[in-house]
C-alpha positions in Angstrom: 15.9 -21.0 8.4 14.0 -17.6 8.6 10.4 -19.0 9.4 9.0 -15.0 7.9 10.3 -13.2 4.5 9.2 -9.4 3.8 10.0 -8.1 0.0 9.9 -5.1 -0.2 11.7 -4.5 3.2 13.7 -1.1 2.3 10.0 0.7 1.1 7.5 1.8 3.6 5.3 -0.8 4.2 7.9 -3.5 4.4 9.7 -1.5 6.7 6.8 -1.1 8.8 5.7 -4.8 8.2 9.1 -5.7 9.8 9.3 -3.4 12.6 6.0 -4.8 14.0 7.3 -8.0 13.7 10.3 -7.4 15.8 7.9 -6.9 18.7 6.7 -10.3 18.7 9.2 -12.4 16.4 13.1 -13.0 17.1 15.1 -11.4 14.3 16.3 -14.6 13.8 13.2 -15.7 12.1 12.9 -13.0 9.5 14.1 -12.7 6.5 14.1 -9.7 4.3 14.2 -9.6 0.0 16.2 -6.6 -1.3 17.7 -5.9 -4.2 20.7 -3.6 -2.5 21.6 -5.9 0.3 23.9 -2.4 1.7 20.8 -0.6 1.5 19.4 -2.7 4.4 22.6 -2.8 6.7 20.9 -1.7 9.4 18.5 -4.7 9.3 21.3 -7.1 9.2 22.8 -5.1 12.3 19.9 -6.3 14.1 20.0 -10.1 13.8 17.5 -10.3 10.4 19.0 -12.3 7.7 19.0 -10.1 4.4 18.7 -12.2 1.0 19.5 -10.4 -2.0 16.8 -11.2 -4.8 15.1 -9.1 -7.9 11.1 -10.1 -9.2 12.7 -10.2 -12.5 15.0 -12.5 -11.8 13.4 -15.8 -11.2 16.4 -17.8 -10.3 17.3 -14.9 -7.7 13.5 -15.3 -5.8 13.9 -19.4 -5.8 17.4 -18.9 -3.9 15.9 -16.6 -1.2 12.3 -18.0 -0.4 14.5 -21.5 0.1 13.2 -22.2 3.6 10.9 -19.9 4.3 7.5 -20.5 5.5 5.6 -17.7 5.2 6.1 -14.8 2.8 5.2 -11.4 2.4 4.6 -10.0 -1.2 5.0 -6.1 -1.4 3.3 -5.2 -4.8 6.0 -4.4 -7.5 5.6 -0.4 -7.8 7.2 -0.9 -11.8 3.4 -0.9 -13.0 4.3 -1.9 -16.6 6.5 -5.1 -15.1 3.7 -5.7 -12.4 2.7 -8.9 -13.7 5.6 -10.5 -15.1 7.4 -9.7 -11.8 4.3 -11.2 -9.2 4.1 -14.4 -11.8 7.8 -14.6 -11.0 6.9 -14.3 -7.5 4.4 -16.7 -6.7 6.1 -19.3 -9.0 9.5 -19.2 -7.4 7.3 -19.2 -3.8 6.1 -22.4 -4.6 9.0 -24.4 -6.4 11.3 -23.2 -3.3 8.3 -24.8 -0.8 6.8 -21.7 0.4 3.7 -22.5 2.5 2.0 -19.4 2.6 2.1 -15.6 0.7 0.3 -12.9 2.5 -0.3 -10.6 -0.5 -0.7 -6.7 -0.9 -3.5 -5.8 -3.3 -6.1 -2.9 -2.8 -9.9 -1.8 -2.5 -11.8 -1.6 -5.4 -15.4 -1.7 -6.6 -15.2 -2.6 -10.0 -13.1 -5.0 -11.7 -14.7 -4.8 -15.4 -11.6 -2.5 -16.9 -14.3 0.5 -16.3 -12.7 2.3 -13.4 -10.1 4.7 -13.8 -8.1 3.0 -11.9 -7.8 0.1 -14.3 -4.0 0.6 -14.9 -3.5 0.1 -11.5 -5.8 -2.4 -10.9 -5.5 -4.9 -13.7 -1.7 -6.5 -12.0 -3.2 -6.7 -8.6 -6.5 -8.6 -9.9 -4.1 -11.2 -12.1 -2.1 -11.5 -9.3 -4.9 -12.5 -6.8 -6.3 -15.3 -9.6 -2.7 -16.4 -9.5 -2.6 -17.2 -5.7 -5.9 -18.5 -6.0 -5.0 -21.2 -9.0 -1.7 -21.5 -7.2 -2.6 -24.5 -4.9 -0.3 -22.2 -2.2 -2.1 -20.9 0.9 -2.7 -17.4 0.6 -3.5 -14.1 2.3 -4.9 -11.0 0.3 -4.9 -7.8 1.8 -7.4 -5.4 0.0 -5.6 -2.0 1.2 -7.4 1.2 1.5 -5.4 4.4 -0.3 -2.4 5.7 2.2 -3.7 8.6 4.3 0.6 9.1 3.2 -0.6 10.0 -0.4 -2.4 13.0 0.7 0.2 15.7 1.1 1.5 14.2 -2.4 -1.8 14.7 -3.5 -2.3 18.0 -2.1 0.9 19.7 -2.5 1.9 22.9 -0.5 -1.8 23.0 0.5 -0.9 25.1 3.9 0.6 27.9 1.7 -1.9 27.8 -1.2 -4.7 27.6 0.8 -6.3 25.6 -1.7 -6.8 21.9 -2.5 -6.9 21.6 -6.2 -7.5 18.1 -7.0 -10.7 16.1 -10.0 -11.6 14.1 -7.3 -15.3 15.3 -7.0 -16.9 14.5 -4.3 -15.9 10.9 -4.0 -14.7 9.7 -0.2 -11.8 7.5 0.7 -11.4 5.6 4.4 -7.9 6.0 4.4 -5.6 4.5 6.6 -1.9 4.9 7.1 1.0 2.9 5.7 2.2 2.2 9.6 -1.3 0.9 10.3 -1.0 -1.5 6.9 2.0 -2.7 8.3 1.3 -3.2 11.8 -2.3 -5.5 10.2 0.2 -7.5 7.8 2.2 -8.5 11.1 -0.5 -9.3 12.6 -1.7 -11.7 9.5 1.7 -13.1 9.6 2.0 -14.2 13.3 -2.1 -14.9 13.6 -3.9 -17.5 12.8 -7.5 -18.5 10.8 -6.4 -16.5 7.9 -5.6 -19.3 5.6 -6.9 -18.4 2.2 -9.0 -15.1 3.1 -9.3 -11.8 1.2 -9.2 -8.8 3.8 -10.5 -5.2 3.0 -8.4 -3.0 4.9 -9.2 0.6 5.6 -10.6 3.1 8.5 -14.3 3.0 9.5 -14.8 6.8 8.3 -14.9 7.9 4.7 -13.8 11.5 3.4 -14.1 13.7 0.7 -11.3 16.4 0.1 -13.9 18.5 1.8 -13.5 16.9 4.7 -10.0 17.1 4.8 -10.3 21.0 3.5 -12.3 21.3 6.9 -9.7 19.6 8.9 -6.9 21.1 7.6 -8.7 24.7 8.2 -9.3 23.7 12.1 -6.1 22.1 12.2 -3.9 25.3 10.9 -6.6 27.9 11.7 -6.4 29.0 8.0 -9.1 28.8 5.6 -8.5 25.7 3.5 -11.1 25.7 0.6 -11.4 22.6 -1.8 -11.9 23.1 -5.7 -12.3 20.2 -7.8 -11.4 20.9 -11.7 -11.9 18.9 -14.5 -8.8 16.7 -15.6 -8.3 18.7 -18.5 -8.4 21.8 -16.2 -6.2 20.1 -13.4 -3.6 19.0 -16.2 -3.2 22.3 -17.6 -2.5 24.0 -14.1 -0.2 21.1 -13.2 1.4 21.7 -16.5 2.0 25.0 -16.4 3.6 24.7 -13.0 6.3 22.2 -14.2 5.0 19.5 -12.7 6.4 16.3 -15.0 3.4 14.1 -16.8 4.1 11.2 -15.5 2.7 12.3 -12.2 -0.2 14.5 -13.4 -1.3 11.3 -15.0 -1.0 9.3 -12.2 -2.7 11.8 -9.6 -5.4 12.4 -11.9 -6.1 8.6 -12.6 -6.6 7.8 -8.7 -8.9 11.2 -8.5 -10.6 10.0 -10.9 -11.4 7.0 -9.4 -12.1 8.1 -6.2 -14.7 10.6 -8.0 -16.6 7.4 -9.1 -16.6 5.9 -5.6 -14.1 3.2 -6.4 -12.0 3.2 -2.7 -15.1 4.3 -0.6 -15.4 1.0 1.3 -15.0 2.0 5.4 -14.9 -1.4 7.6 -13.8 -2.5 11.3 -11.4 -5.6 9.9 -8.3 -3.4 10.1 -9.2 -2.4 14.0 -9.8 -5.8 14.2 -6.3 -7.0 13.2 -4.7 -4.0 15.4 -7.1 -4.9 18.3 -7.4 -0.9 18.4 -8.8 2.2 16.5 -6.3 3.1 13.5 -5.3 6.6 12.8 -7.6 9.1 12.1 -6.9 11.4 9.4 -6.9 14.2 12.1 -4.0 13.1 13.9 -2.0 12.1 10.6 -2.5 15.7 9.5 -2.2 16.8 12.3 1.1 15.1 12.8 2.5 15.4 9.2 1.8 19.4 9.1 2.9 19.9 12.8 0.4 21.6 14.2 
């Protein structure tokens, strides 16, 4: 019996869910869900029992959560599955005896279909009434945006000198995907968080102006921030190569950040780490290496 199960466990944040767990937990009790059991050899080498298991498969989810006490749901990333994958999810979680799912959702500060982040949003708001209706105990962590999305955001921003993203002057208290983890460890060995909603992020907000001006202390280069329109942003992109599929999806969280939907800074994540997360500073200044 694996007490603990992490989906997700071969992506970042399962991978840094698990690695905080190791401090405190035997490998023994956890219990990872993949769906290439080679690709997470190296977690079986350690003592961690690897199920193999795929959200569309519901049969495949009942088999692995037999046993398992307490899970942790990684949000599918196939956005137009989302649903029909977490439905899977919680269902199989609760025919196989499941006692409580610790959740990964995100911030938000509208949930009318209005923000531009509906795509995104609308699996992650079904999924919480889900848990909710499910009779199941539940966790929901209300993630910030990854300070790891900015160099995708921001591209070769050291060489062009320029951050060129529609994102206004909206702010964002981002936190990193190792802090996320090392919080949904926490959740997951704590207790008094039966059937809570967490928001999750860093007690400081910034605008791409702010992370222009870090950049530029950082590097010692000047590092200005221009924000186009999206019909200007997807022409440049365009005309750069860069595929539609991700001009869409970078201009659809800019957007949203633009309308303030992310900008909600908090102390709940310190709480959980019982220390200050990472700053953006030292993640830039990290990731960029200087």
């Amino acid at each position: 019996m694996s007490d603990i199960l992490v989906t997700g466990a071969t992506g970042g944040l399962g991978q840094a869910v698990v690695e905080n767990l190791l401090k405190t937990v035997s490998p023994g009790d956890i219990a990872v869900l993949v769906r290439d059991p080679a690709k997470a050899a190296d977690l079986q080498a350690r003592g961690i029992t690897v199920k193999q298991g795929d959200y569309n498969d519901y049969a495949s989810l009942v088999a692995a959560f037999q046993g398992v006490d307490k899970l942790f749901l990684v949000s599918s990333n196939d956005i137009p599955n989302r649903v029909s994958q977490h439905t899977n999810a919680v269902h199989a979680a609760k025919e196989a005896g499941v006692q409580h799912i610790v959740y990964t959702s995100f911030q938000r500060k509208t949930e009318d279909g209005s923000s531009a982040a509906w795509p995104i949003a609308e699996a992650h708001l079904l999924t919480e009434k889900l848990l909710k209706e499910s009779g199941l105990t539940y966790t929901i962590l209300k993630n910030a945006l990854y300070l790891d999305v900015l160099p995708l955001f921001m591209g070769p921003v050291l060489d062009t000198g320029t951050i060129y993203l529609p994102a206004g002057e909206g702010k964002v208290p981002y936190a990193s995907r190792a802090d996320m983890g090392a919080a949904g460890a926490a959740v997951l060995t704590g207790t008094g968080h039966e059937n809570q909603s967490y928001d999750l992020s860093n007690d400081t907000s910034y605008s791409f102006h702010d992370i222009a001006r870090i950049l530029s202390d950082l590097s010692g280069k000047p590092i200005q921030y221009v924000s186009p329109t999206a019909e200007e942003f997807g022409t440049a992109l365009t005309g750069a190569g860069v595929p539609a599929e991700a001009i869409q999806m970078t201009a659809g969280f800019c957007a949203a950040i633009a309308q303030g939907e992310f900008d909600f800074p908090g102390t709940t994540l310190e709480k959980l780490l019982g220390r200050k997360p990472e700053t953006a500073e030292h993640f830039l200044k990290a990731t960029y290496q200087l």
